[in-house]
Each structure stands twice: as C-alpha cells, then as structure tokens.
MARSEKOL-670674 format. One record per residue: residue number from 0; residue in three letters; x, y negated, z of N, C-alpha, C in turn. Coordinates in nm, 4 decimals. Layout:
MARSEKOL-670674
{dovo NUM sedren Ala n_u X n_v Y n_w Z ca_u X ca_v Y ca_w Z c_u X c_v Y c_w Z};
...
***
This chain:
MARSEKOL-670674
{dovo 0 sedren Unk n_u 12.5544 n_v -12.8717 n_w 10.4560 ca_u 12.6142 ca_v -12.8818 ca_w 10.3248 c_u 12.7383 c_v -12.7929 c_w 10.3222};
{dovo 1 sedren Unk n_u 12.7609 n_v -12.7346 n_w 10.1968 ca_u 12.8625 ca_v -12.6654 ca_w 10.1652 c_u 12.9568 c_v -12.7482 c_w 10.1085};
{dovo 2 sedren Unk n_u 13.0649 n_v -12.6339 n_w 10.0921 ca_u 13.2033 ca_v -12.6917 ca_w 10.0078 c_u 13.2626 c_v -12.5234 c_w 9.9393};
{dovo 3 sedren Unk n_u 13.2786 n_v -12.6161 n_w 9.7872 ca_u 13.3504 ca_v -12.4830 ca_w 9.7301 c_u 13.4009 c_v -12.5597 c_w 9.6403};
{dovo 4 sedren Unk n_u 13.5694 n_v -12.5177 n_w 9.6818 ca_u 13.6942 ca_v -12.6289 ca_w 9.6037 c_u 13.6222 c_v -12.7748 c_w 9.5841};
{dovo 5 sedren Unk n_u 13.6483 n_v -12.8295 n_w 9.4804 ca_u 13.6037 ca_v -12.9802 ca_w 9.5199 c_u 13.4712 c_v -13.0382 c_w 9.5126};
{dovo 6 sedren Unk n_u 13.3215 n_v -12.9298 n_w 9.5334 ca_u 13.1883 ca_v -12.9286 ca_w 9.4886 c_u 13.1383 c_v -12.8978 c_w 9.6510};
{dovo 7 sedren Unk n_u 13.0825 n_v -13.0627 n_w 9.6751 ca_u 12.9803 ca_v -13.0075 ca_w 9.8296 c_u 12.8238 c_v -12.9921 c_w 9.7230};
{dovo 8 sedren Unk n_u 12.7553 n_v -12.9080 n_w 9.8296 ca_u 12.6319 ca_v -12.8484 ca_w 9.7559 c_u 12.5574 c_v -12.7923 c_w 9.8351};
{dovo 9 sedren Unk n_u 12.4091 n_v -12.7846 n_w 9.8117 ca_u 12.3242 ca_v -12.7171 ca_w 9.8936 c_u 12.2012 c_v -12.6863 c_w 9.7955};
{dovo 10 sedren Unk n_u 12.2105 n_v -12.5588 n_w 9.7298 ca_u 12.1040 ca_v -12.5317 ca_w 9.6380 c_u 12.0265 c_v -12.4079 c_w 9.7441};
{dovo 11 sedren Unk n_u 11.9365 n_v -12.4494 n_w 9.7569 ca_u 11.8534 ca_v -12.3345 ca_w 9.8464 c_u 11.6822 c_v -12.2996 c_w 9.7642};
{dovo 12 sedren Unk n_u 11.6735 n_v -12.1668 n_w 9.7509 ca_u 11.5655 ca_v -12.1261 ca_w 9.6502 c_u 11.4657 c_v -12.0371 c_w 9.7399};
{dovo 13 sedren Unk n_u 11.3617 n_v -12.0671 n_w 9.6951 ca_u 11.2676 ca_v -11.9599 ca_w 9.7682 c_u 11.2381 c_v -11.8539 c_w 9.6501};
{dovo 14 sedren Unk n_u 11.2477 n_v -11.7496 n_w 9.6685 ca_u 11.2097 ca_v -11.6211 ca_w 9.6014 c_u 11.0831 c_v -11.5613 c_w 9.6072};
{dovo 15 sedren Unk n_u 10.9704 n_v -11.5243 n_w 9.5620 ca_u 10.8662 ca_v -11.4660 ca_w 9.5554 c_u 10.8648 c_v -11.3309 c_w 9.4567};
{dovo 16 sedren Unk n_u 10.8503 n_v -11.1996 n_w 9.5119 ca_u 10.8530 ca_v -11.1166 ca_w 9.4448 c_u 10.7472 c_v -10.9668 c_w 9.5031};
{dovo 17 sedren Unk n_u 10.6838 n_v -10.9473 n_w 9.4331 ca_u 10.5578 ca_v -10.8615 ca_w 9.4746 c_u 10.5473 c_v -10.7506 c_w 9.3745};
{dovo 18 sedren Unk n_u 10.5016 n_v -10.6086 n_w 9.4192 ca_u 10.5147 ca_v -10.4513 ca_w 9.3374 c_u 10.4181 c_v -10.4591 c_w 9.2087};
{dovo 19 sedren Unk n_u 10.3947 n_v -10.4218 n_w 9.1422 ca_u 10.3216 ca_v -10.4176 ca_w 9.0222 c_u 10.1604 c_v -10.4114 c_w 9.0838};
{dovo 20 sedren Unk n_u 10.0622 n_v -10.5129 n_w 9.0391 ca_u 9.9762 ca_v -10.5154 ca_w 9.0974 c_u 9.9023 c_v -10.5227 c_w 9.2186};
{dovo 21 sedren Unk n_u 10.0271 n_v -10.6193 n_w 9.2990 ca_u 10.0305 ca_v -10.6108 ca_w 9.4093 c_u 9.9921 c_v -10.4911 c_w 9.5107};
{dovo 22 sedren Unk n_u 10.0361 n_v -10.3935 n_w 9.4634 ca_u 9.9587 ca_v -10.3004 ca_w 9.5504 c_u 10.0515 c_v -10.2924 c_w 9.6912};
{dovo 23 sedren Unk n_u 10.0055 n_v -10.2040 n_w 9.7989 ca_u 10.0612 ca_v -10.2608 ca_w 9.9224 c_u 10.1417 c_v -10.1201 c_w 9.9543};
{dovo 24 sedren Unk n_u 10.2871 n_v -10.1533 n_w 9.8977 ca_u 10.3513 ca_v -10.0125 ca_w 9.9293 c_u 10.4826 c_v -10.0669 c_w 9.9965};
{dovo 25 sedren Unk n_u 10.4793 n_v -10.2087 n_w 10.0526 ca_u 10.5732 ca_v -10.1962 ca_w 10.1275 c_u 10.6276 c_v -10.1997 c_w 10.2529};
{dovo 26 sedren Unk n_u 10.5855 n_v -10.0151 n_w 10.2858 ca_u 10.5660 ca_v -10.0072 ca_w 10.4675 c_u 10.6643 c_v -10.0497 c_w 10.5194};
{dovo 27 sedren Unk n_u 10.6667 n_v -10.0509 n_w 10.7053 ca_u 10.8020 ca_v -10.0840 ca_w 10.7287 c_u 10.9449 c_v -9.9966 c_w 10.7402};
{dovo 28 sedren Unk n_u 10.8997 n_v -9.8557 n_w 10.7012 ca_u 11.0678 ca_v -9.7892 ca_w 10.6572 c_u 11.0937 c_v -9.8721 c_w 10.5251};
{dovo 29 sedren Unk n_u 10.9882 n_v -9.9025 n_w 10.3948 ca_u 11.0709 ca_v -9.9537 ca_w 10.3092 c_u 11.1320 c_v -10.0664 c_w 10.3199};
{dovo 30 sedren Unk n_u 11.0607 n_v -10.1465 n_w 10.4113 ca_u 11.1321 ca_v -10.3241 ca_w 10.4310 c_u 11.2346 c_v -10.3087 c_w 10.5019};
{dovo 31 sedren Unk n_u 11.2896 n_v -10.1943 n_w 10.5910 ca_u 11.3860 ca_v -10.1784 ca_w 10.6516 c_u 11.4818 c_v -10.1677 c_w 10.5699};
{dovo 32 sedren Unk n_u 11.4762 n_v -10.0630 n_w 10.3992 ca_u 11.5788 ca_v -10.0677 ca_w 10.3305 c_u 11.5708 c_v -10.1611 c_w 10.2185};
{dovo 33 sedren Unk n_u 11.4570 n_v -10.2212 n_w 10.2759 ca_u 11.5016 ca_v -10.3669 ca_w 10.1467 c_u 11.5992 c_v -10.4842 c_w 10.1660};
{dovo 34 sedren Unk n_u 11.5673 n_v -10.4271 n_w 10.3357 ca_u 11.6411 ca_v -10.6149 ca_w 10.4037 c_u 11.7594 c_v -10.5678 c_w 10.3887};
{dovo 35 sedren Unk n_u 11.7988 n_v -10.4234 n_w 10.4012 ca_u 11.9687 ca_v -10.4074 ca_w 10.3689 c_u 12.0050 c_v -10.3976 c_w 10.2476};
{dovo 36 sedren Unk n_u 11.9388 n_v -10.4159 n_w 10.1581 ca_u 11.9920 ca_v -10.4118 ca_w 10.0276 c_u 12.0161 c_v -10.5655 c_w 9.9796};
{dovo 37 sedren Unk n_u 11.8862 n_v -10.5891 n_w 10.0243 ca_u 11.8880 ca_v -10.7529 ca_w 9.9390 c_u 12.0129 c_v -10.8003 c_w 10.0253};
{dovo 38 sedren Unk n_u 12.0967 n_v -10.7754 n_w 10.1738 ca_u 12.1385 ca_v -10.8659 ca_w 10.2326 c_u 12.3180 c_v -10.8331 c_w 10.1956};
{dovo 39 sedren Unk n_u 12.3165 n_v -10.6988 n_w 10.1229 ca_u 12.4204 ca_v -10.5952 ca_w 10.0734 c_u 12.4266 c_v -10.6842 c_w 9.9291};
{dovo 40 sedren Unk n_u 12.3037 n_v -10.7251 n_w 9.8601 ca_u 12.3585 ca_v -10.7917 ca_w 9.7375 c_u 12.3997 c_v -10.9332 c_w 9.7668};
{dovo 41 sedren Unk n_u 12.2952 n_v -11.0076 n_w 9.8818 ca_u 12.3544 ca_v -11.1361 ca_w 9.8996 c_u 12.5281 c_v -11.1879 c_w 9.9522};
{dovo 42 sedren Unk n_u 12.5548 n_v -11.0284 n_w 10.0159 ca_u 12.7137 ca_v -11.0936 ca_w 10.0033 c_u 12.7879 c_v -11.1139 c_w 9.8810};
{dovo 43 sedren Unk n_u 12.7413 n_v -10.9997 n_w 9.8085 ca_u 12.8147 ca_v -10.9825 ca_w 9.6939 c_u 12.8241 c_v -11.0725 c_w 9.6187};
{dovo 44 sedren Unk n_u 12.7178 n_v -11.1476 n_w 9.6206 ca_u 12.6785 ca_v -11.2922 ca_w 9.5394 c_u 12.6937 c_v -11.3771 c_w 9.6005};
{dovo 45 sedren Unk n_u 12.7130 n_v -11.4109 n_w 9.6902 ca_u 12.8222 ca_v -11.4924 ca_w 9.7478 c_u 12.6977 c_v -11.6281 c_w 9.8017};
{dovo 46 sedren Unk n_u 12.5536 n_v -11.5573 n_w 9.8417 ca_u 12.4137 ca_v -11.6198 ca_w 9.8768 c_u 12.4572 c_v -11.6513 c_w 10.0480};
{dovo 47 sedren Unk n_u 12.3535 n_v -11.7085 n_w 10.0713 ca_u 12.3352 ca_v -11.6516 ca_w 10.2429 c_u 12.1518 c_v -11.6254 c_w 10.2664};
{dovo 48 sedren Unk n_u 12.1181 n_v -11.5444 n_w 10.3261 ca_u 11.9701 ca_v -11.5494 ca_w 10.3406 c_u 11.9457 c_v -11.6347 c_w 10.4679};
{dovo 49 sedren Unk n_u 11.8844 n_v -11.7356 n_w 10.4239 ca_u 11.7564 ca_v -11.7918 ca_w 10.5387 c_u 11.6656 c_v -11.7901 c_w 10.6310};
{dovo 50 sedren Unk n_u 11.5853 n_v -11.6881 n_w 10.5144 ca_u 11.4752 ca_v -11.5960 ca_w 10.5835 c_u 11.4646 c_v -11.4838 c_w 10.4836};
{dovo 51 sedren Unk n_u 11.3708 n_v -11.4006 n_w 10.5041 ca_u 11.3644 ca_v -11.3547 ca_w 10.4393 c_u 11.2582 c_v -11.2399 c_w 10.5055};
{dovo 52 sedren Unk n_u 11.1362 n_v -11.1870 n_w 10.4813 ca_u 11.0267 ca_v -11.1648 ca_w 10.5221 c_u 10.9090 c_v -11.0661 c_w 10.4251};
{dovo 53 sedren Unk n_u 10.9289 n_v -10.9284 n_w 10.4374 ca_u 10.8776 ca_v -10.8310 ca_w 10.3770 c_u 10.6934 c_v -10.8360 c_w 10.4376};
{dovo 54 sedren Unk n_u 10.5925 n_v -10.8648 n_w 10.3557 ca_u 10.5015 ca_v -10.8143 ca_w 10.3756 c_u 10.4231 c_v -10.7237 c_w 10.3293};
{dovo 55 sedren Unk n_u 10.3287 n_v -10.6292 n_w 10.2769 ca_u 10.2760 ca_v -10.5034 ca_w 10.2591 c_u 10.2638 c_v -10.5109 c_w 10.0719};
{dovo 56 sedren Unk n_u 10.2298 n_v -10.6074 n_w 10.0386 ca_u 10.2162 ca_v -10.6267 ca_w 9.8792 c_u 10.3407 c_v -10.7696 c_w 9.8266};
{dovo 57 sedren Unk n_u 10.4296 n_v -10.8025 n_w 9.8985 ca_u 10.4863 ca_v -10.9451 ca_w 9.8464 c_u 10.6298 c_v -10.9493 c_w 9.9404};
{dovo 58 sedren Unk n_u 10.6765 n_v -11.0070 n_w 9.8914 ca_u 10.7935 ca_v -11.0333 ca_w 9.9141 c_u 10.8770 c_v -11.1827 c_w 9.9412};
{dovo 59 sedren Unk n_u 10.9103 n_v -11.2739 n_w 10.0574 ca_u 10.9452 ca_v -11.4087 ca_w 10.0732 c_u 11.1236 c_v -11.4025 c_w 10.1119};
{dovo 60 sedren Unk n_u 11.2124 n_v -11.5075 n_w 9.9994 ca_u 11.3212 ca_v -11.4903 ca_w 10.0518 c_u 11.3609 c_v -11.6364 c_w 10.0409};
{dovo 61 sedren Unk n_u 11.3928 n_v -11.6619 n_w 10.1042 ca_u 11.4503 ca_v -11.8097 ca_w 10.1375 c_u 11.6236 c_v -11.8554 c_w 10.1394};
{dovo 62 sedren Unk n_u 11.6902 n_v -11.8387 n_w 10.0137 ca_u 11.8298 ca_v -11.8096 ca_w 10.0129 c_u 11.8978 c_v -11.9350 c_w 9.9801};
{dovo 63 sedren Unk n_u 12.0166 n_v -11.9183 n_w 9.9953 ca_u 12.1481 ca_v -12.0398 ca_w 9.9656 c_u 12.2112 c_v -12.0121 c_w 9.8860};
{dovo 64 sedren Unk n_u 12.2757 n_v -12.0613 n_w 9.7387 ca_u 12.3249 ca_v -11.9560 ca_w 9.6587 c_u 12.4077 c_v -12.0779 c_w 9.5867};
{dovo 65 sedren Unk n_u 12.5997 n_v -12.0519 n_w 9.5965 ca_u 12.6941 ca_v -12.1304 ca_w 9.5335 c_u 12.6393 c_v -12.1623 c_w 9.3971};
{dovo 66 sedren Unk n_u 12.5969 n_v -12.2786 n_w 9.3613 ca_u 12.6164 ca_v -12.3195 ca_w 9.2067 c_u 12.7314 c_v -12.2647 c_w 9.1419};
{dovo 67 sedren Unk n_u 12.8340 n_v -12.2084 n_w 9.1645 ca_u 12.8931 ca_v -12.1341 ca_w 9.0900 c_u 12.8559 c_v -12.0016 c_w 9.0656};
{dovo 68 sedren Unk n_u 12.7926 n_v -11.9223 n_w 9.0926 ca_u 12.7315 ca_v -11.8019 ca_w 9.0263 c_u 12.5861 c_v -11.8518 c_w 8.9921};
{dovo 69 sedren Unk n_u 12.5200 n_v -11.9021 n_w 9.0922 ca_u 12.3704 ca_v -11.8899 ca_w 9.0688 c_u 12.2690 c_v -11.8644 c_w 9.1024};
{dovo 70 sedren Unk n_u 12.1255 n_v -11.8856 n_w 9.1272 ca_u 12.0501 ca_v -11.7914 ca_w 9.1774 c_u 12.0303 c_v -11.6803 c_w 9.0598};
{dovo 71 sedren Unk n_u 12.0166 n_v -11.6716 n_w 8.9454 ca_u 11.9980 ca_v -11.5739 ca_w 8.8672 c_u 12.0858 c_v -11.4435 c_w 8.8887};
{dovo 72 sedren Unk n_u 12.2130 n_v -11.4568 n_w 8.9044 ca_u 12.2458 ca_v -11.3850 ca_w 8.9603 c_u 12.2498 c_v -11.2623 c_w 9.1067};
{dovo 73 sedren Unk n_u 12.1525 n_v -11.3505 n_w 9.1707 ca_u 12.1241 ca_v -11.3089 ca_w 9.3317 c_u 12.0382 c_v -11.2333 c_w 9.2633};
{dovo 74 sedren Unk n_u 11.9199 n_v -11.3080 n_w 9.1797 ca_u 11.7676 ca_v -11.2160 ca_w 9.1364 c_u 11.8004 c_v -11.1046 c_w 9.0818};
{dovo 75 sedren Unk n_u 11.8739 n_v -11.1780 n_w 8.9509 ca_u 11.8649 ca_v -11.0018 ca_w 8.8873 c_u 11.9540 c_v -10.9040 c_w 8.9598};
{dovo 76 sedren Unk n_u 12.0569 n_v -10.9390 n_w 9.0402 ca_u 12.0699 ca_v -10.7883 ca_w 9.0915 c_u 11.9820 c_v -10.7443 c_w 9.1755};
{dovo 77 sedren Unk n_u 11.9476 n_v -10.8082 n_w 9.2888 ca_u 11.8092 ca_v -10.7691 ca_w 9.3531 c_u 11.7456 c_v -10.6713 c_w 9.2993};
{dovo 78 sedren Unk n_u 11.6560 n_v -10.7635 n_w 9.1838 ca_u 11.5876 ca_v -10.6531 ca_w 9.1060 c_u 11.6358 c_v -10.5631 c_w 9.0234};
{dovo 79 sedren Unk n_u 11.7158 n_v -10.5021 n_w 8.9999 ca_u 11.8021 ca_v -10.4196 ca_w 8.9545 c_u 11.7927 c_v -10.4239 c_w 8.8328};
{dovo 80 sedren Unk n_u 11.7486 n_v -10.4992 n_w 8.7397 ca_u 11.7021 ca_v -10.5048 ca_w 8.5954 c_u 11.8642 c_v -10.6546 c_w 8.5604};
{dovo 81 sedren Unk n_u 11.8977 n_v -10.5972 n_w 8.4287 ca_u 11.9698 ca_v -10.6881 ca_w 8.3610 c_u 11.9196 c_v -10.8373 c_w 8.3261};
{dovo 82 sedren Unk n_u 11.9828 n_v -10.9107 n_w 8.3070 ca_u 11.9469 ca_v -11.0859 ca_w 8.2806 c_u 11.8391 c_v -11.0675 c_w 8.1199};
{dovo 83 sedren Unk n_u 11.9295 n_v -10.9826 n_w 8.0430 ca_u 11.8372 ca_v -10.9626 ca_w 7.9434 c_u 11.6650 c_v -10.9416 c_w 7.9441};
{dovo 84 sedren Unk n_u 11.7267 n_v -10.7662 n_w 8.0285 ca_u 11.5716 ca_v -10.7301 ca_w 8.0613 c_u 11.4697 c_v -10.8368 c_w 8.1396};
{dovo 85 sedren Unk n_u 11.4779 n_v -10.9118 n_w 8.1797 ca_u 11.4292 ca_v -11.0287 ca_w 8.2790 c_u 11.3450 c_v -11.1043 c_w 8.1775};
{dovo 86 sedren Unk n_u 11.4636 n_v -11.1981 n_w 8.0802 ca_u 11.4368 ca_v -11.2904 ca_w 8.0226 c_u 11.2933 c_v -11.2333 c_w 7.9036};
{dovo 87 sedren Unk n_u 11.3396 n_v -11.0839 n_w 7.8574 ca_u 11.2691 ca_v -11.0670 ca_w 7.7628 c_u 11.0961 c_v -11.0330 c_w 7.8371};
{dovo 88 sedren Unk n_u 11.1255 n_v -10.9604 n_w 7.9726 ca_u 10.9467 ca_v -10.9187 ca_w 8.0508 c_u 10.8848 c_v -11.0799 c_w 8.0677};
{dovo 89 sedren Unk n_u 10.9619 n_v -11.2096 n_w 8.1020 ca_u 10.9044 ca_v -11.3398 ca_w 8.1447 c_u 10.8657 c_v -11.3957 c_w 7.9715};
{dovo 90 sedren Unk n_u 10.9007 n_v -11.3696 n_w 7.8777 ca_u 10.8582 ca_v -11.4034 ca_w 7.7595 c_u 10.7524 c_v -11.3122 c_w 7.7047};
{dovo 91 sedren Unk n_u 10.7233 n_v -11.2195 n_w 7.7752 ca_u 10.6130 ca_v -11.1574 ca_w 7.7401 c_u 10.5014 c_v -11.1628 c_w 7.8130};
{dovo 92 sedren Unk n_u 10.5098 n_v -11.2356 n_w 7.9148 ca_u 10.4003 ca_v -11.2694 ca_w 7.9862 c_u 10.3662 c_v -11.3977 c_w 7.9689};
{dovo 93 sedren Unk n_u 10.4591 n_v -11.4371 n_w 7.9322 ca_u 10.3740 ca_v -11.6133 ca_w 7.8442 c_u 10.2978 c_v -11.5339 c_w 7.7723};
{dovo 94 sedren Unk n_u 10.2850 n_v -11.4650 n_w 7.6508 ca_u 10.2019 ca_v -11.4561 ca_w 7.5417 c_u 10.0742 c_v -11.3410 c_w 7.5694};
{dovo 95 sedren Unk n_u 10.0483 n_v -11.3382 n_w 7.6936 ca_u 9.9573 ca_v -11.2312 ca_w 7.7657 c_u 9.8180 c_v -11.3535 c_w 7.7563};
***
C-alpha cells in the first residue's frame, strides 16, 4: 500500500494494447524502445510498472498509478493520442 499526503491506496491496472489489426510488428528492437518509453512516461506519471511484457502483435502492462493523476493519464500519454482523441475513436467503435 501506498501513501500520498493523507490517501493510502493501491490502484493497480492491467493494460492491453495491440497494433492495428493485430498484425505482428512488434520485433524485439521495437519492444526494446517501447519498454523505455512506456517506463520514461511511467515516471512522469508518477505510475510504477509491475510487469510489463511486449509480444509480436499485443501488448501486457501491469501498472500502479496514484489516484491523483490516474490511469488515463499513464494511457493516453503512452499512446501518444490526446484524452479527446481517445474518447472520441472508443465512441466510434461502439457504433461499428
């Protein structure tokens, strides 16, 4: 369990994220610069990674992330797309 000022907490999220059509483009030079990016944004966001585990079409991250920012915050920078852009691609795949 955590502590941040007077809030103990333990929000831990699993992440699933895979390339457009799962296709399998993620060799291991790219997982090499994924794990430093995602682990370059998880400081920033103030996450900790768990696990976190690149396979050829998919993506597993197993993170810790202060209820004071969020996991949304961890995601969308990850994915480099704005909260907007997010909200509006997941409302368009409901109506698919």
């Amino acid at each position: 369990m955590k502590r941040n000022g007077n809030v103990a907490y333990t929000c831990k999220y699993h992440v699933v994220w895979c390339p457009k059509y799962r296709r399998k483009v993620l060799s291991e030079e790219v997982a090499v610069r994924l794990k430093a990016i995602v682990a370059e944004v998880a400081q920033e966001a103030a996450s900790d990674i768990l696990e976190l585990e690149v396979m050829p079409d998919h993506v597993h991250l197993l993170c810790e992330a202060d209820p004071q920012f969020g996991i949304a915050r961890s995601v969308a920078t990850v994915g480099g797309a704005p909260l907007a852009v997010i909200k509006r691609y997941i409302e368009e795949q409901k109506n698919r």
